[in-house]
Steps between C-alpha positions, in 0.01 A plus 500: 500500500240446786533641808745378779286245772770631750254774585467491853815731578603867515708511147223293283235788613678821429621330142095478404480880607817569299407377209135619512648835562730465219196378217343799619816741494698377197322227349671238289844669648765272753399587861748733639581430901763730633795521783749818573831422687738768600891342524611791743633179701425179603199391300319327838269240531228744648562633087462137396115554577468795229594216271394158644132640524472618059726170424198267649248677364652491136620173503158383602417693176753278259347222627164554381648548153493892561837743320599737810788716563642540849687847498761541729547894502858544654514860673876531386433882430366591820787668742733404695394563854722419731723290590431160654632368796666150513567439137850404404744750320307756540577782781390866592674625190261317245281857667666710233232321258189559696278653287608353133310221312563189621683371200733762538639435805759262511490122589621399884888412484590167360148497269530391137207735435532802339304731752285476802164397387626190234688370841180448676313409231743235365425271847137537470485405109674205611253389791233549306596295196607204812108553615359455166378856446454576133498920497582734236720784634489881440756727607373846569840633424463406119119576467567880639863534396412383087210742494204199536309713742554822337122541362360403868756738665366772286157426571530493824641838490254645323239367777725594790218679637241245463749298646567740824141524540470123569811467741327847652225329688754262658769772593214690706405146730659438803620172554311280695530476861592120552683323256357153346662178665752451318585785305840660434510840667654630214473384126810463380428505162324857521781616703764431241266683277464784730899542526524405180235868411774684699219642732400402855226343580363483101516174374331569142712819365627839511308802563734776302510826302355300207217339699466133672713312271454098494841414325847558671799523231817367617798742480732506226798541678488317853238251378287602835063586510622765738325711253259767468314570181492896436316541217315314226312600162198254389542645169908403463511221762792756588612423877750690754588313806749581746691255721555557865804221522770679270338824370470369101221642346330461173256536197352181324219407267338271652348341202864342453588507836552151671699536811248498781125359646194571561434499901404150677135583513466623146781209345274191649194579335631590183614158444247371582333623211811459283530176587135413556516335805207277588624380857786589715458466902602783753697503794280605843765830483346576131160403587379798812322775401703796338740245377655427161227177395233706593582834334633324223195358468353875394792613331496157271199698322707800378678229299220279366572250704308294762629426873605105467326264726706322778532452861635680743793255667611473846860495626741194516689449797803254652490278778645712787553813299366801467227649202760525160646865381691482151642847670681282758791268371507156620126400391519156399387446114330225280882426407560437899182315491573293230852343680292366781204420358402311113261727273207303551454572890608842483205560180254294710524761826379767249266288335321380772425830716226698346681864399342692816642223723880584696695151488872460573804327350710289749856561552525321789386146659153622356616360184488206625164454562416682182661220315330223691152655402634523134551139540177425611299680276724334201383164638170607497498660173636160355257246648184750470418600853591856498230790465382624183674891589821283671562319162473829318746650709738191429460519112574828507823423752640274234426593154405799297320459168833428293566173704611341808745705725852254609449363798713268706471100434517380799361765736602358862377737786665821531562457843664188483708652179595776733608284822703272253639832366562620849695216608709365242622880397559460143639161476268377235598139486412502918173678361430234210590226760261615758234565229480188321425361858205620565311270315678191423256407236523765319881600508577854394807421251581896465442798665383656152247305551362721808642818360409793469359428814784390692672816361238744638523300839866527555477879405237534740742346769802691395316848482218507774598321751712598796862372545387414848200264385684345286531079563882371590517164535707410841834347405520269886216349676408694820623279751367684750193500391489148457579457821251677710205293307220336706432132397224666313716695349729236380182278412403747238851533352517107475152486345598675215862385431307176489268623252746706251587223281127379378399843484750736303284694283285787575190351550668224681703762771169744538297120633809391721621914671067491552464157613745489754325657780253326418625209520662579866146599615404134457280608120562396136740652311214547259217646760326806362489881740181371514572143723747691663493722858630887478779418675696285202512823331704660782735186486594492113605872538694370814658282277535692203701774724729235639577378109548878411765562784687129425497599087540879492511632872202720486136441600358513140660423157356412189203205461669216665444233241735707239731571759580122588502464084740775486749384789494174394440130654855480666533847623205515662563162642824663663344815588240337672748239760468182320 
């Protein structure tokens, strides 16, 4: 198949390099892109990235008629670490587990999982299939637990010192003075590893009686790596450790041996050359000097294997929160994601930031706009004015290589979805009423019709945003209010009861709540910003503050057109004196 002509973006230029690279590595052979997740909680949207970033790249590689698999390595085995704040059913006592695999260590309370690391993966598996990502997953647990890795385990036994020399010339640097922009203080991936070796301060294995040791077995009575390896024959594969959690010792072979791991820095690069891994991108943690990517990139060599290609990828973020921790509870997911928001958008925020670019998903009003420049670009997209890169971006958004993603018939604007939402609380015939309003030419005749949009919008509503923001309809017209009203005042009010009959649709309410100020200043209802003076901008928000208060008692509300829909011809009549 010829090459893509979407070749002006990010993902269509690192799928020529991949599959150059992967002629040249393994020719004839699917291309091999890679992620690693690690369910030791909330699977966050920060995590997303490791995936989003491969998915792209390979799909763009189905298109052009290419076979690629996208391995999804879950880090099931790796240990328990401690326990994370915020996450329900689970309390200080889950600590007694610190320090086993991750599928042994039981599920929070109320799960239907069988242990820890299936509960967090279960909600991810689901997102992902939701977003359209086509992945084939490996649990570590089964590769090291059925004796798949027991020939590379071995090996890399046998050149533990070749091995030590390489992570040598790192141990021996100091770290730099002044941290990249950016960059965790602490990777939390090599930390786990470095608790997980049992030893301060070494993230890539033990330094015992039997040498520096790149594999950590997990004891057979507690199920803890609080171990220490004693003593170990090349000849035999016979191996003493010790554990320093309950006091069990013992003797194995380890040429049948499969309860344990090789160390973080050793385990990555080994599957890489398992696995052969063409591209998989790096987190800006993995990526400084010293760190796992770039030591793995040595160590890969002991195996066979070549460092993949890939990017290094910069952090996702929330509007109004902080940079996201998996090690903190409360992180929002793709799952959270994916109540507020339909697949396409949240794919399209990944797929239009190059890799090294920070973005941020919207959890508040921000989603708002988000969805209005969603909007836009679809229009564009559909009568051909959008940018070469922007309409890449947009394919990518809404369909992968096996077809067309769902998407919502009728896709009204979020923020009208939400105000509708917002106002009629639940009632969906007051929803479907107000709805099939808006354009009175084109009736809406069900609200599955604008779903799953309309579903995202109320979440949105329900979820994220404050009780106290929240739009209540007044029940009695304020009288007062009324009352103290200038003949001005009163004008206005007049204008547009007069007008509420001929123009009860959307379009028709944004032209009259715009015009009437206009009108008042002695201008057509119809006058551009342009034939108008500054100060007719200062007397619609005069006005639109005086409808708020009369409506919903507040200075601001949502878009005025849907709220007149929403109240409804007679109530607003008797809201606003007539």
């Amino acid at each position: 198949m010829a090459q893509s002509t979407e070749t002006t973006d990010w993902v269509s230029r690192f799928a020529d390099e991949v599959i150059e690279e992967s002629e040249r590595r393994a020719p004839g052979k699917p291309v091999v892109v890679a992620s690693g997740l690690s369910p030791s909680g909330p699977i966050h949207l920060g995590n997303l990235r490791e995936v989003m970033t491969p998915h792209l790249v390979a799909d763009e590689i189905r298109r052009r008629g290419h076979q690629v698999r996208h391995l999804i390595s879950w880090d099931d085995y790796d240990r328990y670490r401690k326990v994370p704040a915020g996450i329900a059913g689970v309390d200080e006592s889950w600590a007694e587990h610190i320090g086993k695999p991750l599928t042994s260590v039981p599920a929070p309370k109320g799960s239907s999982h069988p242990n820890w690391a299936e509960h967090f993966k279960a909600a991810m598996i689901e997102s992902l299939a939701e977003l359209g990502v086509e992945f084939d997953g490996i649990s570590q647990t089964e590769q090291y637990t059925s004796g798949v890795y027991r020939e590379q385990i071995l090996h890399a036994i046998k050149h533990r010192g070749d091995i030590d020399a390489i992570l040598a010339q790192y141990r021996t640097k100091k770290a730099p003075a002044k941290k990249q922009q950016g960059q965790k203080p602490v990777d939390e991936a090599e930390l786990e590893a470095a608790e997980g070796s049992g030893a301060a301060g070494e993230d890539d294995g033990s330094s015992t009686a039997a040498g520096y040791f790149p594999y950590k077995p997990f004891c057979g009575n507690c199920e803890k790596d609080l171990t220490t390896v004693t003593s170990y024959s090349d000849d035999s594969t016979e191996l003493t450790y010790a554990c320093t959690a309950c006091g069990f010792s013992e003797t194995v072979r380890l040429n049948e041996f499969n309860r344990g791991k090789l160390v973080w820095k050793v385990d990555w690069p080994m599957r890489w050359a398992y696995e052969g891994v063409v591209f998989e991108p790096s987190g800006v943690d993995h990526s400084s000097p010293g760190s796992s990517f770039q030591v793995g990139g040595q160590i890969v060599g002991i195996f066979g294997g070549k460092q993949p290609i890939g990017p290094m990828y910069a952090f996702v973020g929330i509007s109004g929160m902080a940079k996201m921790s998996s090690s903190r509870g409360g992180v929002p997911t793709p799952a959270d994601a994916l109540k507020i928001m339909e697949p396409q958008l949240l794919r399209w925020l990944y797929a239009r930031r190059r890799p090294n670019q920070s973005f941020k998903v919207a959890f508040d009003q921000e989603i708002q706009r988000l969805y209005d420049e969603w909007d836009r670009l679809d229009a564009k997209v559909a009568d051909g004015s959008a940018l070469p890169a922007d309409v890449a971006a947009h394919s990518r958004a809404v369909r992968t290589a096996a077809g067309e993603l769902p998407r919502t018939p009728r896709p009204l604007p979020y923020r009208t979805l939400a105000s509708v939402a917002d106002i009629t609380a639940g009632h969906e015939d007051q929803a479907l009423r107000i709805l099939s309003e808006l354009d009175p030419e084109q009736p809406l005749t069900s609200l599955d019709e604008a779903r799953p949009r309309y579903d995202r919008a109320e979440a949105w509503i329900n979820a994220h945003v404050p009780a106290d923001q929240r739009t209540i309809v007044r029940d009695e017209p304020d009288a007062e209010l009324l009352k103290s009203l200038d003949e001005q005042g009163r004008e206005s009010l007049r204008l547009l009861l007069d007008g509420l009959a001929d123009h009860w649709s959307l379009d028709g309410l944004t032209h009259l709540v715009y015009g009437v100020p206009k009108v008042q200043a002695g201008f057509s209802a119809d006058a551009t910003p342009k034939e108008l003076p500054p100060e007719i901008k200062t007397a619609q928000r005069s006005f639109f503050a005086l409808l708020y208060h009369l409506l919903v008692g507040r200075d601001t509300g949502p878009r005025l057109p849907t709220l007149l829909l929403a109240v409804g011809q007679d109530r607003v009549r008797a809201l606003l004196g007539e």
